[in-house]
C-alpha positions in Angstrom: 91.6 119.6 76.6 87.9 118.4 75.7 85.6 117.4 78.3 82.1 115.9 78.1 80.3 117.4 81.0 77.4 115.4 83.1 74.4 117.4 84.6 75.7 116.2 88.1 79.1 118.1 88.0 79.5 120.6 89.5 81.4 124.3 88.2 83.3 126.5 90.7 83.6 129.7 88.9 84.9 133.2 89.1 87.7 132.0 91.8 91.4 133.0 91.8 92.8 129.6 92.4 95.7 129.0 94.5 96.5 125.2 93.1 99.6 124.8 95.1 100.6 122.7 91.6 104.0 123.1 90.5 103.5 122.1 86.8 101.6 125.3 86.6 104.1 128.4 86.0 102.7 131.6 86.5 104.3 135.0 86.5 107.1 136.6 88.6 106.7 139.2 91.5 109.4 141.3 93.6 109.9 141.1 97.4 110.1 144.1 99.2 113.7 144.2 99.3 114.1 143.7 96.1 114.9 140.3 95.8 113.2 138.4 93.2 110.3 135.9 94.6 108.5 134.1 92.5 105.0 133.2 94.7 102.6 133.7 92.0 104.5 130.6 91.0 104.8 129.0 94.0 101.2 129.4 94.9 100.4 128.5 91.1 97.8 130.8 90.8 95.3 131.2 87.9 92.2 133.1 86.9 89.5 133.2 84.8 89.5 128.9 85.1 86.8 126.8 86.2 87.1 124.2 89.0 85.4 121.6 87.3 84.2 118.7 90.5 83.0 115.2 89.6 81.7 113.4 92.6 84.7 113.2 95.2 87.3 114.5 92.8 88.7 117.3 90.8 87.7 116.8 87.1 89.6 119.6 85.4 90.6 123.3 85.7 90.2 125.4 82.3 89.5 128.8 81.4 86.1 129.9 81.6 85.5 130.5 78.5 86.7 126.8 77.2 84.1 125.3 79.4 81.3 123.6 77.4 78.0 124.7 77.6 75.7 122.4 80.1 73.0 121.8 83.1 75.5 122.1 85.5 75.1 123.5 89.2 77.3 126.5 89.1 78.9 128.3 91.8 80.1 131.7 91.7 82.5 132.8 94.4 82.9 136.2 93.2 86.7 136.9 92.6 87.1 134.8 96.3 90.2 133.0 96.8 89.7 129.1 96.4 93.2 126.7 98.0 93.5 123.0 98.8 92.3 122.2 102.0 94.4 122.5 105.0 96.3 119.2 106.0 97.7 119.1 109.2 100.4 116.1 109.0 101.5 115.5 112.5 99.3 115.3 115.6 98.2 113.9 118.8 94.9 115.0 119.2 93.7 112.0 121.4 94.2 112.0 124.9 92.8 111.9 128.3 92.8 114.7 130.8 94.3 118.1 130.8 97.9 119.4 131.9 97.3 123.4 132.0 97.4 123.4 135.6 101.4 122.0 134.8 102.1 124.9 132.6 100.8 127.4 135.6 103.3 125.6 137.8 105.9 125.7 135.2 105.2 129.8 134.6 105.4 129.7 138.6 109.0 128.7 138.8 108.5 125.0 139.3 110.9 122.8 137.1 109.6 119.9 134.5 111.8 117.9 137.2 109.9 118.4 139.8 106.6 118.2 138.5 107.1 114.8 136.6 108.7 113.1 140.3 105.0 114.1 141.6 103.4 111.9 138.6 102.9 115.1 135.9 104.4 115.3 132.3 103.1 112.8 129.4 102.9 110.4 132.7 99.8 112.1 133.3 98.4 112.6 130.3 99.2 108.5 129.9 97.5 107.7 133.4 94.6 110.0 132.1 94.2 108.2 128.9 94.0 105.0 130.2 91.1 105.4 132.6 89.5 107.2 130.3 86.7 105.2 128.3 86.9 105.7 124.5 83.1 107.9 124.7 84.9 109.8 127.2 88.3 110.6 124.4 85.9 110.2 121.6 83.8 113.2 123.1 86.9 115.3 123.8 88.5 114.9 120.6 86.1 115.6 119.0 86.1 119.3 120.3 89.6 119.6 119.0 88.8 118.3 115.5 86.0 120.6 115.8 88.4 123.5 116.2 90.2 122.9 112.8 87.5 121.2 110.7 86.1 125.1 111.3 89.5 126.1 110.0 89.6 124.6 106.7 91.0 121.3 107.8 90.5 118.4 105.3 93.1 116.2 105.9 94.5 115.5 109.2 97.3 112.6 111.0 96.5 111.3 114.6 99.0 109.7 116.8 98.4 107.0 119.6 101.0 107.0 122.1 99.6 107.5 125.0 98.4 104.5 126.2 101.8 102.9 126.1 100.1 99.0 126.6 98.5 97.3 123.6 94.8 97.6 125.1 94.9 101.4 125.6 96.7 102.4 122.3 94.1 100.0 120.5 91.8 102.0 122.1 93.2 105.4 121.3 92.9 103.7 117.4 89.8 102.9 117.8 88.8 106.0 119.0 90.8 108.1 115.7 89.2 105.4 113.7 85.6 106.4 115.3 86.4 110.2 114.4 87.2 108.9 110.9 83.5 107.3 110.5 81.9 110.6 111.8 83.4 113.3 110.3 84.1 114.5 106.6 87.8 114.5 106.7 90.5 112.4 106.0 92.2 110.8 108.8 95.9 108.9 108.9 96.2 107.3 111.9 99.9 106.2 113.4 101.1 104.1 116.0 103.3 105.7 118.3 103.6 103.2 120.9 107.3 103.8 121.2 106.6 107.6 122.4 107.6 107.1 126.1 108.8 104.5 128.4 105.8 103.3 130.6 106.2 103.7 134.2 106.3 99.9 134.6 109.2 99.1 132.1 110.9 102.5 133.5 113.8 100.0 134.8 114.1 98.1 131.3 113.2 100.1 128.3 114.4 97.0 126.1 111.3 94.5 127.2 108.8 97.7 126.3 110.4 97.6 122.9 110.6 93.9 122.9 106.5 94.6 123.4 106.0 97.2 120.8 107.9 95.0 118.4 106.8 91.3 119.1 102.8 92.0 120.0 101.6 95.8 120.1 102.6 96.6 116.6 101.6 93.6 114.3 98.3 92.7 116.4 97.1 96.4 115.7 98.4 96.2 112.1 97.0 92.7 111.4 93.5 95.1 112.3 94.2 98.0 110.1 94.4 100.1 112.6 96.9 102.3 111.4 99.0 103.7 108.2 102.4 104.1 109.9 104.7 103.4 112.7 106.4 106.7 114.6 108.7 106.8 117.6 110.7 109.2 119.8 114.3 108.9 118.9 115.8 111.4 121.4 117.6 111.1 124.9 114.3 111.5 126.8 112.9 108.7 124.5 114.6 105.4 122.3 118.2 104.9 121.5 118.7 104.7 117.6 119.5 101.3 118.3 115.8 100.3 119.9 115.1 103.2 117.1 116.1 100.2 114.5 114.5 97.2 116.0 111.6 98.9 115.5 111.9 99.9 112.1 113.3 96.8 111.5 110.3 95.0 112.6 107.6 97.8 110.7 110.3 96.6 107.3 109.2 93.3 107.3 105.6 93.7 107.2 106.2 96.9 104.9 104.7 99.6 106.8 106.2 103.1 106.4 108.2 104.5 108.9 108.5 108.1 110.2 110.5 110.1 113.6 110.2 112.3 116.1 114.2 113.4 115.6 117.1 115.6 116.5 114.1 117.8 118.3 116.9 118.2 121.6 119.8 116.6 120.2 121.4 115.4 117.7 121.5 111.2 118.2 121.1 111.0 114.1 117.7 109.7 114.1 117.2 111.2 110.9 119.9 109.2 108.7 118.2 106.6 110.4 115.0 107.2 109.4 116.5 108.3 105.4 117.7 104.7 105.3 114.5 103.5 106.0 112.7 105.4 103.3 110.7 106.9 105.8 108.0 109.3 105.4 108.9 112.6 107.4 111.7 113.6 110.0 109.4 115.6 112.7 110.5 118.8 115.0 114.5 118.8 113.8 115.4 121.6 115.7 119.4 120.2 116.2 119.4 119.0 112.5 123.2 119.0 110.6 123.7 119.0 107.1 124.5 115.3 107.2 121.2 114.7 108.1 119.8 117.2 105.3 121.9 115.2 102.9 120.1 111.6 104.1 116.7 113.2 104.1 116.9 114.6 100.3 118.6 111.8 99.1 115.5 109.4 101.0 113.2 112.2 99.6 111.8 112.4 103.6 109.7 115.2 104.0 110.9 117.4 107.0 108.0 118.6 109.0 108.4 122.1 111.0 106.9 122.1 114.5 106.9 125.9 115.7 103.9 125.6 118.1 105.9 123.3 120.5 109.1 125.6 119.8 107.0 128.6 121.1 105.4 127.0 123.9 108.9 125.4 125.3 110.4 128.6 125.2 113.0 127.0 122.9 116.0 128.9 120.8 117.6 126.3 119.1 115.5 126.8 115.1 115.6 124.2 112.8 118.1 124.5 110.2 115.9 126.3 107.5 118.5 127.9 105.2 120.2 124.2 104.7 116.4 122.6 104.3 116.0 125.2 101.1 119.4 124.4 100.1 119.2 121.5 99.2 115.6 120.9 98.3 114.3 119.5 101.3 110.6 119.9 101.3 109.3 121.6 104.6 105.9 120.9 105.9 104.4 122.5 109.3 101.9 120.9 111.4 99.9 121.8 114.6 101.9 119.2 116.8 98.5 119.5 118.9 99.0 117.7 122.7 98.6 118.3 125.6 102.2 119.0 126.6 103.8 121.3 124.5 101.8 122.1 121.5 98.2 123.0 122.8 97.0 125.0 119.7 94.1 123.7 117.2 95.1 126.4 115.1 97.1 125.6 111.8 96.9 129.2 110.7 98.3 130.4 114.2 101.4 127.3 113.0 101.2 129.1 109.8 101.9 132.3 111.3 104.6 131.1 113.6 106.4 129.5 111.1 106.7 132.6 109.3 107.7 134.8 112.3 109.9 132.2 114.4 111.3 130.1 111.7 111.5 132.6 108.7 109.3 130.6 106.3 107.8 132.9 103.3 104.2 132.5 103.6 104.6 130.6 100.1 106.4 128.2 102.0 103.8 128.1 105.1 101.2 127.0 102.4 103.4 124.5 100.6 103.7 123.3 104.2 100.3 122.8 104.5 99.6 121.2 101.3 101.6 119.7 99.1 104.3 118.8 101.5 102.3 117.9 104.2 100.4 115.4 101.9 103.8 114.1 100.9 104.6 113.7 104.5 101.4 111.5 104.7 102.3 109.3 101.9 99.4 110.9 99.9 101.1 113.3 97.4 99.5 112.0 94.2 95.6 112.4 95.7 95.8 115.3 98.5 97.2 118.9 98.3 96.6 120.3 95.2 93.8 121.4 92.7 94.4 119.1 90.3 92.5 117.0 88.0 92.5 113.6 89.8 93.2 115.1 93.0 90.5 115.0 95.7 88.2 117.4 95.8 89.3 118.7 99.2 89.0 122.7 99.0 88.3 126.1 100.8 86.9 129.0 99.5 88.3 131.5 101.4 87.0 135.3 101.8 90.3 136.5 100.9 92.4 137.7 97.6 95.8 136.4 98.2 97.1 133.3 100.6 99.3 135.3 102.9 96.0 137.0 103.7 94.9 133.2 105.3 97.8 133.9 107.7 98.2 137.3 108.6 95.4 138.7 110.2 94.3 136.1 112.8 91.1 136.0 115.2 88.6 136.2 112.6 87.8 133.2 110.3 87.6 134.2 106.6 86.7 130.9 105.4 83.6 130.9 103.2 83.0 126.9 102.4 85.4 123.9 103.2 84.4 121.8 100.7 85.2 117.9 101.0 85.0 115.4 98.5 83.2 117.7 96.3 80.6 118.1 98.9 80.1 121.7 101.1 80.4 120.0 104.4 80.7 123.6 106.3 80.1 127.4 106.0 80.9 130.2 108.1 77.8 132.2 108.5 79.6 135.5 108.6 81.9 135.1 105.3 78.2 133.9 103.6 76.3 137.7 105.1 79.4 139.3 104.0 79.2 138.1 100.3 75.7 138.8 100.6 76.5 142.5 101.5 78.8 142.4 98.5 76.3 141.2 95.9 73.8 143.9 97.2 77.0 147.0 97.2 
């Protein structure tokens, strides 16, 4: 490959690079146990290449010594590990008020029964949300999105849902569309107005949907409010018939679908959501093979929740040995809210994928990168270091990925890097290279 360089590029050199890209086959390593397990492959990594940035976007890896000579800005990382930014696909990060003082109760003895009849659960967090004025969510949100932008966050999906009325989930999009403007990361916002029954439709779930479907949904779309449409298909949620008149109704003015599914039960919301070429099958805990066979032939991304698995207490584990089975890509996500999932970690959701679910940590990281991109629609741009791909990337203070997951409470991130722009550094990786160059 030839390349005309421009004195503006920019040259990140010296890095082993963890592309996450499948075309690129790199050698074989043993487990352990003995088994064979190829993750040099499935991290893709490579040495002695350039990362090559042009304005927002990856221009071109190649081996250092292929690079042209040039005026370019040069940055040496110094044998430092270089991924994809983080994407966390599947979250809920805005919301009103606080529900700890539940899980105290709950830790106390006191049922989820018991607490919702005196006005708790996401009843609360929906009665909070609504009084709240979007400063008030904007200025608590952004505290969370704080949390894993200093992760190595660059690409992240936000829910609505808890407003449950067309003026307060406007607001919660409005608010996700505010964080958007202010901070450099990508953001996918979804409407997930069909996440709970309100308490004034809790006598006729039909006329909320009938809402959802005949005002909510296109008014918000018709303002670009949002990339997708999500629901709760479950027995504490929507029927798979209200299920389809909402997907029905998302069809016709072509906006992709995805589920909260089979995360209790098994009501096959998945199929469901395979025959409507839908984007990702969330939580999946009671998923059969039937449902694995919809879901690979849809090519639906199935996205592993383990932070609201651990904080439920839960035993029933997704069906992980059928996902790899048949090909069913896997991505994990933070599931942050305020319920069940309170964790704005995605290397903690790394980590408990590995240890509760049984992931490989090759597998964590495809789950947090090119599958979780895939799960937001945005597998040709996000996810990988690749020419053409964004420019979204972390330089990590680290030789190998698993080390980004195993030893937690510290953050080795060196620069997050979005859109070919260093948009944050951790001080204490920076001293520590510093320290290395003067060893």
């Amino acid at each position: 490959m030839s390349i005309e360089l421009r004195d503006t590029d920019v040259i990140w050199r010296n890095a082993r690079l963890a592309t996450m890209n499948p075309a690129i086959k790199t050698r074989f390593h043993k487990s352990i146990e003995g088994k064979d397990i190829d993750n040099e492959s499935l991290y893709s990594i490579v040495e002695q290449h350039d990362l090559i940035v042009r304005d927002e976007k990856i221009l071109a890896i190649l081996p250092t010594n292929r690079v042209p000579k040039n005026q370019c800005k040069v940055i040496d990382v110094q044998q430092r590990l270089i991924t994809p930014g983080l994407i966390d696909c599947h979250t809920h990060l805005v919301f009103g008020g606080n529900r700890a003082s539940e899980w105290e109760q709950r830790l106390n003895g006191v049922s989820y029964e018991e607490i919702s009849a005196k006005g708790g659960g996401i009843n609360a967090t929906v009665n909070a949300t609504r009084h709240s004025s979007a400063q008030q969510l904007e200025t608590v949100s952004q505290k969370r999105l704080n949390a894993l932008i200093a992760e190595g966050v660059t690409t992240i999906e936000i829910k609505s849902g808890y407003g449950l009325d067309r003026e307060n989930e406007e607001k919660q999009l409005n608010v996700v569309n505010a964080l958007a403007q202010k901070n450099p990361i990508d953001i996918s916002p979804t409407l997930l107005s069909a996440h709970a029954v309100p308490p004034e439709y809790q006598h006729d779930p039909d006329a909320y949907i009938d809402l959802v479907c005949d005002s909510i949904l296109p008014a918000l779309w018709q303002k670009q409010l949002f990339d997708a449409v999500d629901v709760f298909c479950e027995t504490v949620g929507f029927t798979l018939d209200q299920t389809k008149r909402l997907f029905d109704t998302a069809k016709r003015l072509k906006i992709p679908v995805k589920g909260h599914v089979e995360q209790l039960s098994n009501l096959g919301g998945s199929e469901l959501v395979a025959e409507y070429q839908g984007l990702s099958v969330d939580h999946i805990e009671y998923l059969d093979e039937k449902g694995i066979e919809a879901i690979r032939r849809s090519g639906t991304v199935a996205v592993l929740l383990p932070g609201a698995f651990y904080f439920l207490r839960e035993t029933q584990r997704p069906p992980i040995a059928l996902l790899r089975q048949y090909g069913v890509p896997m991505a994990i996500s933070t599931d942050f809210n305020p319920g069940t999932s309170p964790f704005a970690s995605l290397r903690l959701i790394m980590n408990m994928a590995c240890v509760q679910f049984g992931l490989t940590p090759a597998e964590a990281w495809q789950g947090v990168t090119i599958h979780a991109a895939r799960a937001l629609g945005r597998a040709e741009s996000h996810g990988q270091l690749a020419a053409g791909f964004m420019a979204n990337f972390v330089v990590w203070d680290a030789q190998n990925p698993v080390d980004i997951l195993y030893e937690l409470g510290h953050n080795p991130l060196v620069y997050r890097v979005y859109q070919g722009e260093i948009m944050h550094r951790n001080d204490l990786a920076l001293r520590s290279v510093s320290n290395h160059e003067r060893g």
